[in-house]
N, C-alpha and C positions, 0 to 999 in steps of 0.2 A: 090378473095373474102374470107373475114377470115369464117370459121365453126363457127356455132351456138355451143352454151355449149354442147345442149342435142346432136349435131352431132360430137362435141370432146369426150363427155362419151360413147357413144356407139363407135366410132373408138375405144376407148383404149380400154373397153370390149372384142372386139371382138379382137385386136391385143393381150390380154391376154388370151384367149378362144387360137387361133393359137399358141401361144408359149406355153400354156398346154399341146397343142396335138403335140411339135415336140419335146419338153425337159421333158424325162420319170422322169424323179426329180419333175419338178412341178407337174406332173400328180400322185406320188406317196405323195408327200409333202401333195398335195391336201384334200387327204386320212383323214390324222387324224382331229378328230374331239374332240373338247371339251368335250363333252356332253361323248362321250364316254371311253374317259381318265379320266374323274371322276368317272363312273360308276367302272373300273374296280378297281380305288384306293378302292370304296366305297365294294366293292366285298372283297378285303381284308381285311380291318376292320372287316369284319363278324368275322374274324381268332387271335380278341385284338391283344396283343401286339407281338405274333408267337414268341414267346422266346423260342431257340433253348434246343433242346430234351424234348422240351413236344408232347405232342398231338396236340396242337391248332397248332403247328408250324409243325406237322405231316400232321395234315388236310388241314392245308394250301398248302403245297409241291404236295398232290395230288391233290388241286384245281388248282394248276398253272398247273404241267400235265394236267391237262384234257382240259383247256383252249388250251394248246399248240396244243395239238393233234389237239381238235375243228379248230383249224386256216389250220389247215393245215400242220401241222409239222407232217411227220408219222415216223423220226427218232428221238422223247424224249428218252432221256436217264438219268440214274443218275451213278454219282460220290457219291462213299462212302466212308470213312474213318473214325478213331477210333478218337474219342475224349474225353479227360480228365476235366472235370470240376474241375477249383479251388475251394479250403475249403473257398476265402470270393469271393464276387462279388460287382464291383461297381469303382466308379474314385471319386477323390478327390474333393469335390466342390471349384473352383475358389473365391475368394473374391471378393464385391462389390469394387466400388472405382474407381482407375486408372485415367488415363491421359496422354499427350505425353511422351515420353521415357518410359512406359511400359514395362515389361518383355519379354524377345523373346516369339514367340507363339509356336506351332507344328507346324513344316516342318520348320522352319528359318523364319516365317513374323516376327515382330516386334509388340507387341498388342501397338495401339493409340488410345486417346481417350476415351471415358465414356465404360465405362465395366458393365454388369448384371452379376448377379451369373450363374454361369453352375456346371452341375453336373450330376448325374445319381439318378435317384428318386428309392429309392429300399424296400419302405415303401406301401405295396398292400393298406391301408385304407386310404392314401392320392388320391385315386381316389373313388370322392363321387357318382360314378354311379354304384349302389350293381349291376346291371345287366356285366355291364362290370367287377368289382371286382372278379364275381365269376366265369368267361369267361377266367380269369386271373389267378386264383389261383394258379393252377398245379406249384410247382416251378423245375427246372430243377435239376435233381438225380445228386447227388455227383458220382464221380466215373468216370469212363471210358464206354462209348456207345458210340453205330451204327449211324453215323450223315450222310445228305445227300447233295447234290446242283443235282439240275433240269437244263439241256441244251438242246436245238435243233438245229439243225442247217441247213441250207438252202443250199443247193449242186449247186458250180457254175457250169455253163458248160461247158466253155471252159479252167477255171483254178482250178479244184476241190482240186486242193493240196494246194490252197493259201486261209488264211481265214481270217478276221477281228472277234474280240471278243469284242461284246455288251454286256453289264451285268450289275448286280447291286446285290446290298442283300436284301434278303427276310426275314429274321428274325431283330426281334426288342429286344426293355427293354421299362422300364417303367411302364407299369403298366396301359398307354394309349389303343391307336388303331394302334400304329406306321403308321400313313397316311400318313406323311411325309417323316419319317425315318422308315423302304426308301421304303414305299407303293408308294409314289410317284415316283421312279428311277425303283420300279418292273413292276408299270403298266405303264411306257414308255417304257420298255424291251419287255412287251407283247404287244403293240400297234407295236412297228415297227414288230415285230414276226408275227405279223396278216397281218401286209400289204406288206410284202416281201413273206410271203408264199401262198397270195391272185394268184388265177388263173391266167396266164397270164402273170406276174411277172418273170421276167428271169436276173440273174447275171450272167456275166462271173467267178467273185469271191464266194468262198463260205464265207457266215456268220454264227457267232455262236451265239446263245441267250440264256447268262447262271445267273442263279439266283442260287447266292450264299448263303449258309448257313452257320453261326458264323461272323460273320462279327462282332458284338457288343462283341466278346470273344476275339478279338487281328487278326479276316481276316483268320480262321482258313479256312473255305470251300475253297477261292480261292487259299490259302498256300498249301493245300492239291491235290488241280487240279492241281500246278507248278509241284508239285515233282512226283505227278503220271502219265500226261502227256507230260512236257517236253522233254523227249528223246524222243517218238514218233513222233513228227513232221513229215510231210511230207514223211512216210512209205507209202508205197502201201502194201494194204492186205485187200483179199487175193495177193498174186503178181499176176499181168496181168490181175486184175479186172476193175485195173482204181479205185478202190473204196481209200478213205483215210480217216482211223476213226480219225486220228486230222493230219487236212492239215496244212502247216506250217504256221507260227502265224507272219502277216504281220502288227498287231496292236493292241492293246487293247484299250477300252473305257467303265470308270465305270458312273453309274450313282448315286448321292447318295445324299436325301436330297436338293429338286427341287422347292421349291415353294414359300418360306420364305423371303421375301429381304423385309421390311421394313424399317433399316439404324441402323443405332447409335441407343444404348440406350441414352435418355436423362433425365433428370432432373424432377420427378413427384413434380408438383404444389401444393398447399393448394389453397383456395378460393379466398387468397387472392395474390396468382399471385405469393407468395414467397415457394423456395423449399423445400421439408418434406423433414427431417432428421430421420434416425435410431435411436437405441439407445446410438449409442456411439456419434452420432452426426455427420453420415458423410452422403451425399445425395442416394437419395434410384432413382434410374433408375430401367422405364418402358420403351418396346418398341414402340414406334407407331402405332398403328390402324389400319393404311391402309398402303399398299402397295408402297413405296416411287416411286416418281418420273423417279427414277436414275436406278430402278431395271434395274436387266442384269442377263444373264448366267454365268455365271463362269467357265470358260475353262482352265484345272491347267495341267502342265507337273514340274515334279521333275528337276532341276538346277543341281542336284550331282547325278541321275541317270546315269548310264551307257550309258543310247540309251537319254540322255536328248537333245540330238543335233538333232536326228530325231525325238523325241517327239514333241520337238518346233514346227517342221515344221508342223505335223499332228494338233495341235492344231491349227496352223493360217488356214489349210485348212478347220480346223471347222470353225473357225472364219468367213472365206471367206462366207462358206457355209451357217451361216447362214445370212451376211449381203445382202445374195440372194434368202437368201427363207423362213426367219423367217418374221412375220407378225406382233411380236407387241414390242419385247424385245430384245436387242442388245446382243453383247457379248463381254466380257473382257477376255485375256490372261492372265496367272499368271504364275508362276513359280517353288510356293512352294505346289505341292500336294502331301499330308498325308493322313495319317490316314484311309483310304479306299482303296477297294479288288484289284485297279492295283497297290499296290505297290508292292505283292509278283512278280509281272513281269514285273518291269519297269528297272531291271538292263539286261532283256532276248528280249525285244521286246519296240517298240515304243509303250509308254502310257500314257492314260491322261485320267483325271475325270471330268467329268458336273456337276457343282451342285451350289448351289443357289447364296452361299456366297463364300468367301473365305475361305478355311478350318482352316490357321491356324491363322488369322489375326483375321477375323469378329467372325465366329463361334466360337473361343477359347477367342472370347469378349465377349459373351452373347447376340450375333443379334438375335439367337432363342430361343424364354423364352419357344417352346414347347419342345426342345431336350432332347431327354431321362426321359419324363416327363409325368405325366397321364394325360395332357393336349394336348398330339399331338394325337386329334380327327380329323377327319373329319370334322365335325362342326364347328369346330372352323379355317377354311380356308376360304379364298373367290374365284367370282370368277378368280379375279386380280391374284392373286394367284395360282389358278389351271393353267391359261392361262399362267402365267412365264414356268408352267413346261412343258405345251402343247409347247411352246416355244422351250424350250431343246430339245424335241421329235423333234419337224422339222427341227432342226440343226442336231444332228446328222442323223435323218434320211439320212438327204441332204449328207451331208458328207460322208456317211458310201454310199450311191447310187452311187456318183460321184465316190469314188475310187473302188467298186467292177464293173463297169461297168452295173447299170443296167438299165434294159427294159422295155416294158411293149406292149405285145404281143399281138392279140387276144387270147384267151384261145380256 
């Protein structure tokens, strides 16, 4: 006798209720929640655009500490180092235009296809919200100062000398709320930080959850982690504590720039269905509206890095992971990741970056007309969009559980 519907829906129910309760992945995957990954993106916008060595980018570092601590991390620590501001700041705007055979992009893609302008917006009265303008003003002192990045980290049990490094950067530009870039990549850092140091919760491997600062200055905070933890690795200290203030570095994974994937810029219309032209007469491209079809993760490891052969690997086990435990958004491999904080250690250790688009293909096309812009608000995201990045969050979570070994105990 075949089963009734409602007696096939409640079997599969309850066969996923049982595989919840036997695979600590799905039961940790489980975890994150929408609702609550936008709240903490929405927590950092309180902090505009946290551009490195102000204050707001001060208040904001002690907001993530304190966040940290609250979860459950009672080893926060910070990384300091000396940094030099240059006398100009800002990047060259890209030009409208383009088409197949394009310019190479950064990291070696190839740009194809319709192009927006990109740039770094460095003009504070180009953001028409005086509340947010004046949130914003402080600009960052000429000169050499005290800069920070905020880590915690999760003590395995049985392997306390072996770690993976989860991260992202927390300082922005623009002139915005940086909610995207990369509020988005800081509060999936602190989402999986809350649910690996949740009661109960036990890895064999330790993880590390670091929020990088200068990252929009050339990756300065996590350049600064390489050379001042690097030869440390895997020390015991005190000796015959058992304790390991940086266990050896079994992988890194940045986050950066999560939520944006609506496609191609294409061709803005007149009323009459034909395309507007600029001034010189060449077609003016807009992004899309919604959220395209096709969105995905983007999972990048460096081709010419050093460890790019065990990068590869660690990215298809992203891959694997989340064609097993992500819920609404697929994932692509690539090849050419730039531009972002694991490149300081992708010639020292297997690395690879999450993020929305491609870094050097789509993003160095203009797929996000909010990058570096007083338009990367909060508000101006959907939920299609938060949910791509809620996405990234369950992959690596997944990923990052299955290789530290972890559990999920009574407390």
């Amino acid at each position: 006798m075949k089963p009734t519907v409602a007696l096939s829906i409640a079997l599969a129910f309850a066969a996923n209720i049982a595989h919840a309760q036997t695979d600590p992945v799905s039961t940790l995957v489980g975890q994150l929640e929408l609702e609550k990954y936008k709240a903490t993106i929405k927590s950092l916008t309180r902090f505009g655009d946290r551009r490195q060595g102000t204050e707001r980018n001060r208040q904001a570092l002690d907001w993530i500490e304190a966040q940290l601590k609250a979860y459950g991390c009672s080893n926060v620590e910070r990384l300091q180092y000396q940094f030099t501001e240059p006398a100009t700041r800002g990047k060259p705007a890209v030009a409208a235009g383009g088409g197949a055979g394009g310019p190479p992009g950064q990291g070696g893609s190839t740009l194809f296809g319709n192009r927006a302008p990109t740039g770094v917006n460095t003009d504070p009265m180009k953001q028409p919200d005086e509340r947010l303008r004046a949130l914003n003003a402080e600009q960052t002192p000429q000169g050499t100062s005290l800069r920070e990045n905020v880590y915690c980290t999760k003590i395995g049990k049985t392997r306390p000398d072996e770690m993976y490094i989860v991260s992202a950067h927390m300082d922005g530009i623009g002139f915005g709320e940086a909610a995207n870039d990369d509020g988005s990549g800081t509060a999936l850092v602190m989402e999986l930080a809350r649910i690996f140091n949740a009661p109960g919760v036990e890895t064999d491997r330790s993880i590390r959850f670091a929020l990088w600062n200068n990252e929009e200055t050339g990756l300065n905070g996590a350049a600064a982690y390489v050379e001042q933890r690097k030869n440390l690795q895997g020390i015991e200290s005190p000796k015959g504590s058992g304790k390991y203030p940086e266990p050896r570095w079994l992988g890194m994974i940045q986050h950066d720039m999560m939520m944006f994937d609506h496609g191609m810029p294409v061709p803005k219309l007149d009323d009459a269905g034909k395309p507007v032209l600029d001034a010189k007469g060449h077609p003016v491209y807009v992004l899309p509206k919604e959220q395209r079809a096709e969105a995905d993760v983007n999972i990048e490891f460096q081709s010419n890095s050093k460890q790019a052969e065990a990068s590869a690997r660690l990215a298809w086990d992203f891959r694997a992971a989340n064609d097993k435990y992500a819920t609404n958004y697929p994932a692509a491999v690539g090849f050419h990741m730039t531009n972002t904080d694991s490149t300081p250690f992708m010639d020292l250790v297997p690395s690879i970056s999450l993020r929305e688009n491609e870094r050097g293909q789509q993003i160095g096309s203009g797929w996000n007309p909010h990058w570096h812009q007083p338009t990367d608000l909060y508000s101006n995201y959907s939920d299609k969009d938060f949910l791509l990045g809620l996405n990234a969050a369950q992959t690596t979570l997944a990923g990052v559980a299955r290789l530290v070994g972890a559990k999920v105990v009574k407390p």
